[in-house]
N, C-alpha and C positions, 0 to 999 in steps of 0.2 A: 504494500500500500504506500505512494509518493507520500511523503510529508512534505506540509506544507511552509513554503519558506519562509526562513525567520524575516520577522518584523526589519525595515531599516530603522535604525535608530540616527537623529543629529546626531552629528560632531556637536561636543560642550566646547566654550571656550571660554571657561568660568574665569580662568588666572587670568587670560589676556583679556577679557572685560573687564574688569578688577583695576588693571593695568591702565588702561584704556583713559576709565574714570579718573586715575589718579595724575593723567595727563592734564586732567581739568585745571586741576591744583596746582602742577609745578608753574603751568603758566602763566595763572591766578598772581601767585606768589613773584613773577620776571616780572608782569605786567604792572604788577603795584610797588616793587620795590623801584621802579622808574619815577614816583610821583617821589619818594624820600631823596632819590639821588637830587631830584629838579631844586629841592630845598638845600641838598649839601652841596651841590657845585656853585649853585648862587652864590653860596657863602669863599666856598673856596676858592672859589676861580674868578672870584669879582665879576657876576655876567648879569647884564641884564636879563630882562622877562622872555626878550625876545632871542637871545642868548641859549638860554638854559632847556628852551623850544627844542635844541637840536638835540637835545636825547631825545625826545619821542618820537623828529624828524626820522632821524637816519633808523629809529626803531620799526617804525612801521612802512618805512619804506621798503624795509627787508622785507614783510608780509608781504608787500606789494610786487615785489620780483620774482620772490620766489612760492608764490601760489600756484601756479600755473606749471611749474617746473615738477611740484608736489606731486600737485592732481596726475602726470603725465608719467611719472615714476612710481606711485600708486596703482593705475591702472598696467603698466607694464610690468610689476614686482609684487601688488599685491601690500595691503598695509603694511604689513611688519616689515618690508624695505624702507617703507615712508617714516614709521615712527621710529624705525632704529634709526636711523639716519639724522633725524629731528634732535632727539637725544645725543646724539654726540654734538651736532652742532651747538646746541645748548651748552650743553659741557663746556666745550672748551671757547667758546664766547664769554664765558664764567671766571674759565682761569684766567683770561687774558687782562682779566683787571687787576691781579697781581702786579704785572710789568707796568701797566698804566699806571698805575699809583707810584708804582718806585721811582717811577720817572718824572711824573706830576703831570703827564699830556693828556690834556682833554680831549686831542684828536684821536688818540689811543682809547680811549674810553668809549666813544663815539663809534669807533672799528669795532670793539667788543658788542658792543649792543647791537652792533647791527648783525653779527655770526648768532649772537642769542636768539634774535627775530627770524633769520632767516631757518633756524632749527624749527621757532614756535610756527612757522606757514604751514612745516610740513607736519607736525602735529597736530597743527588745527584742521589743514587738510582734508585729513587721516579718520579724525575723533570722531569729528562733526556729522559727517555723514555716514560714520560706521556707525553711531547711536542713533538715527537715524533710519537707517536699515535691519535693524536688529528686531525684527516685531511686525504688529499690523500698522500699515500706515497710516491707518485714522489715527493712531496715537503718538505719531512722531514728532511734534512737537511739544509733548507733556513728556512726551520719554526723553526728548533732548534736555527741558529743561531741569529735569531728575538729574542728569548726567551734568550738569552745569551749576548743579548745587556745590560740587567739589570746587568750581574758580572760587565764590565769595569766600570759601575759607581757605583757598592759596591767597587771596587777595590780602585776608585778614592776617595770616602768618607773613605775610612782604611784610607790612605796616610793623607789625611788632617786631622783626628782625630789625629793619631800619631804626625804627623811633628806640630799641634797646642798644642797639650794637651799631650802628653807624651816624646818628645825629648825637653830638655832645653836649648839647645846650649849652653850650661856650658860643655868645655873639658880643661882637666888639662894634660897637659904632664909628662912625668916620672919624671922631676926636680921639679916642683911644685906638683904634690904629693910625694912625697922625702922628700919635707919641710914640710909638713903640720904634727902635731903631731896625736896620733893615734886619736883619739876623734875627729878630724877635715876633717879625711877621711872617719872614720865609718859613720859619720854625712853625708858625703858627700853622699859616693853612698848607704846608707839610702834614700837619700832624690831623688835621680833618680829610685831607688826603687820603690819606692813608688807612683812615677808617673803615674804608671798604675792601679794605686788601684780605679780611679773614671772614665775612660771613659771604663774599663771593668763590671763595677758596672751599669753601667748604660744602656751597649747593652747587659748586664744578663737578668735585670729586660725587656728591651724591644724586646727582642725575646720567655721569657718567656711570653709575651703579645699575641705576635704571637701565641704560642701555644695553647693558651686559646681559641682565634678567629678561627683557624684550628679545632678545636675540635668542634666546632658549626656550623661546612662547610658541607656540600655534596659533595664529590668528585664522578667523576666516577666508576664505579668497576671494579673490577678485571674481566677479559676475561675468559669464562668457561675453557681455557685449561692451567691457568696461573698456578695453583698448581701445577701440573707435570714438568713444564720447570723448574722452581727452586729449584727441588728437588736436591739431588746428581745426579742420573741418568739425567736429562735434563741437567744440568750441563758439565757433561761428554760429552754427546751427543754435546751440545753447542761448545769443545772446540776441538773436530774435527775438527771445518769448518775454512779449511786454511786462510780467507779472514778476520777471525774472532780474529784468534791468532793473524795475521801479522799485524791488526788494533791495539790488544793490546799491541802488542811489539811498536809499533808508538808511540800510545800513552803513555806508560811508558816514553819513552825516551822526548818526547812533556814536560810533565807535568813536567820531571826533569830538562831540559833545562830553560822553565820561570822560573821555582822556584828559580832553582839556578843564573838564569840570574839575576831577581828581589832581591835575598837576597840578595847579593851581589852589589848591584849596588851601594848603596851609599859608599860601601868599594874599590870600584873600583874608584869612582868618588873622592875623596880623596885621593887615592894614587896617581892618573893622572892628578889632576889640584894640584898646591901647591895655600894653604891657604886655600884650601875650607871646606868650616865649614860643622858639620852634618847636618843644616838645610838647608844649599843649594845645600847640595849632597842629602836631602830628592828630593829636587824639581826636582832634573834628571830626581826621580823614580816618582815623581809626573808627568810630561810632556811625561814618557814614557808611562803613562796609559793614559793620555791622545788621545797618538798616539796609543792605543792600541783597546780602545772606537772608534775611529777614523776609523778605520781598520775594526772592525767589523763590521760598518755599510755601509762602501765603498766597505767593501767583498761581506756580505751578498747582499747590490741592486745586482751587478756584476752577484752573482750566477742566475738573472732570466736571463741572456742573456750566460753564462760560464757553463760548469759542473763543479758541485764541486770539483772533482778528479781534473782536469784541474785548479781548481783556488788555490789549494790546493799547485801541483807541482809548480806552482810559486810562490805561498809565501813561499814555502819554499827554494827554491832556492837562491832569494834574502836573504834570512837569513843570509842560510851557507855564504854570500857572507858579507856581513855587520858581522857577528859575528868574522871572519876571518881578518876582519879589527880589530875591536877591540882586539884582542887577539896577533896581531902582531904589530899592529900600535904604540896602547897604548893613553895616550894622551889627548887634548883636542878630536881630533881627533877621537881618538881608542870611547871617552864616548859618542859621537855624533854617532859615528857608533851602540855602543852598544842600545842607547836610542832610536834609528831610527828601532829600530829590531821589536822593541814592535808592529810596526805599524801591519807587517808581522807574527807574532805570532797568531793575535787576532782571526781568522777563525780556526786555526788549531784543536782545542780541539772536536770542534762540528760538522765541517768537517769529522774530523778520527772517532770521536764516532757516527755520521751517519753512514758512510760509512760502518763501522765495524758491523752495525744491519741491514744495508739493506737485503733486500730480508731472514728473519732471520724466520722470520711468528712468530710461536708460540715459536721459540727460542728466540725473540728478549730480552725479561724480563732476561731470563739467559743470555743473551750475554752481558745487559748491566751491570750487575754483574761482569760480567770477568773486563769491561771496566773501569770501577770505582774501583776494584783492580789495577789495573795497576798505579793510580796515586801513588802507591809505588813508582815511578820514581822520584819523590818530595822531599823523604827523599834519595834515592841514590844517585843521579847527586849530586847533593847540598852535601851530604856527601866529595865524590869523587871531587867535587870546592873545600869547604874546605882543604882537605888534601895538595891536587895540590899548593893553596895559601899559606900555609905555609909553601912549599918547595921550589917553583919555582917563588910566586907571582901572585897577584889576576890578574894581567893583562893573563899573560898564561892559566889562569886556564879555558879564555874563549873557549878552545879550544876543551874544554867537549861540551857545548852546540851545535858550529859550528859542530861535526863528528854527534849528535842526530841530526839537520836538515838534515844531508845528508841521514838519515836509512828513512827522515821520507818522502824525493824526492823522493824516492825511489818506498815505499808503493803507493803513490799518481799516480803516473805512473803505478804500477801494477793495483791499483784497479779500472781503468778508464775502464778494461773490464768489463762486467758484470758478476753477481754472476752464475755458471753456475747449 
């Protein structure tokens, strides 16, 4: 008598989800210890608003070159090329702040952030649309932003590395270093320099750990028709679909609003309370990830009873409304408003990057390429704050990020139809 054939069972890939998630975090954690360096290089390196821009500049511009490169090596290699790869570039963009510091060159520093950024494309890549794919896709954008609960507490661990082990709360004003002889200032911002020389030293070495472990994962593969989407021509094809661009013009504008929101904060928070020191203006930006952690997991329940377009258009709403505050108010005031934004921010990235690959099929790999370009938004807003800041003042300047929540009401209300 034949028996009858055993069941097939999935491939699990419990470790390398696990893994996956916890890519959330480390980039959480590069992407906000960039808002503490924006405060300790001002300091150190004497730089204006518009100055101290060129960390997030050259940061995201990395996202911006090397998304496409991601996507392209992903579909040819399959994730675990993409995010082993990601991972080392990580890595040793980390270490490379050792030599920068020793040296004191902020173009060295600048070089490093941008090997870190170019690592985070291909993990973003990688994550985004592997979480994504993993399930039914009515639920893909609740499932992503599950999987994105890990950034707000990389974000929160950046904050508290910086504000314990890299901000000194040693500030000198123009009269007192005036007085000090030159040898007494070299030494000085020598010595805030150099602050970053041991907790980048040390998430070198443990993200190059990670990559070691990733390398000995099984991930899923790559989908039979996943070479073609990330070619040039899928590409092209990809950025036809009006729902698709209007996601990534969103999300540009998304990405350069926090960014600039976040670098900026403890400069805002110092200009608006008198007396307040960098390490209590760190804590703004700390309490703001807090409410941002917060947000994502009070969005995310929301979304099983909300569609996400729907939960989307009011958190953004409330923004433009709270940012408007701050940008006019100013203040204790204006920094409660600005720090109350974060709650409202925290759906939005995962939100519009769903949204943006829904109904995408075999484009979706290409679309999330476009998507993770877009976070050029990061180095432009933030550029454009700066300038504004040293013309008009950091309080004004909020008035960038308030017009990017209105493009982004906007979208959120368009894409509540469906893809047609």
């Amino acid at each position: 008598m034949p028996t009858a054939p055993a069941p097939q069972t999935r491939p699990r890939y419990t470790a390398a989800i696990l893994l996956t998630v916890s890519l959330f975090f480390l980039w959480g954690m590069a992407n906000n210890l960039n808002d503490i360096l924006i405060a300790q290089f001002r300091k150190a390196f004497t730089l204006s608003d518009f100055g101290t821009s060129f960390v997030q500049q050259v940061f995201y511009f990395g996202y911006f070159l090397f998304a496409i490169p991601a996507a392209m090596l992903m579909s040819a290699r399959g994730y675990k090329a993409a995010i082993v790869l990601g991972l080392i570039l990580y890595g040793c963009g980390a270490l490379l702040f050792y030599p920068a510091a020793e040296g004191s060159l902020y173009a060295l520093f600048l070089l490093a952030l941008f090997v870190i950024a170019s690592g985070l494309a291909f993990l973003e890549t990688a994550a985004n649309p592997l979480m994504t794919e993993l399930g039914d896709a009515a639920g893909a954008a609740r499932r992503l932003n599950w999987a994105q609960a890990a950034n707000p507490v990389g974000a929160i661990a950046g904050i508290l590395i910086g504000r314990n082990f890299i901000l000194s709360g040693i500030e000198h004003d123009d009269a007192a270093l005036a007085a000090m002889t030159a040898g007494e200032r070299l030494a000085y911002y020598g010595m805030e320099v150099r602050a970053v020389q041991a907790p980048y030293l040390v998430i070198g070495c443990v993200v190059l750990a990670f990559a070691a472990v990733a390398a000995c994962l099984r991930f899923p593969p790559g989908d039979a028709d996943a070479p073609p989407t990330a070619s040039w021509a899928g590409l092209r094809t990809a950025a036809r679909q009006p729902r698709l661009i209007f996601a990534a013009a969103a999300q540009l504008l998304y990405v350069g609003a926090q960014v600039g929101m976040w670098s900026f904060t403890i400069r805002y928070a110092q200009a608006n309370v008198a007396g307040m020191d960098e390490r209590a203006a760190a804590d703004a930006l700390f309490v703001s990830l807090l409410l941002f952690a917060a947000g994502r997991f009070a969005g995310t329940a929301m979304m099983a009873r909300v569609r996400p377009a729907t939960m989307l258009a009011l958190f953004a709403g409330v923004a433009v409304a709270l940012t408007v505050v701050a940008a006019t108010v100013g203040g204790r005031w204006g920094l409660y408003a600005l720090v109350g934004t974060s709650f409202f921010m925290s759906i939005q990235f995962p939100t519009i990057f769903a949204l943006g690959v829904e109904g995408l099929g075999p484009l979706r790999r290409a679309g999330a390429s476009l998507l993770i370009m877009a976070i050029i938004g990061g180095a432009l807003l933030t550029a454009a704050m700066g300038w504004l800041s040293d013309r008009v003042g950091i309080t004004a300047a909020m008035l960038v990020p308030a017009a990017a929540f209105v493009v982004i009401a906007v979208f959120a209300r368009w894409a509540r139809e469906p893809r047609p």
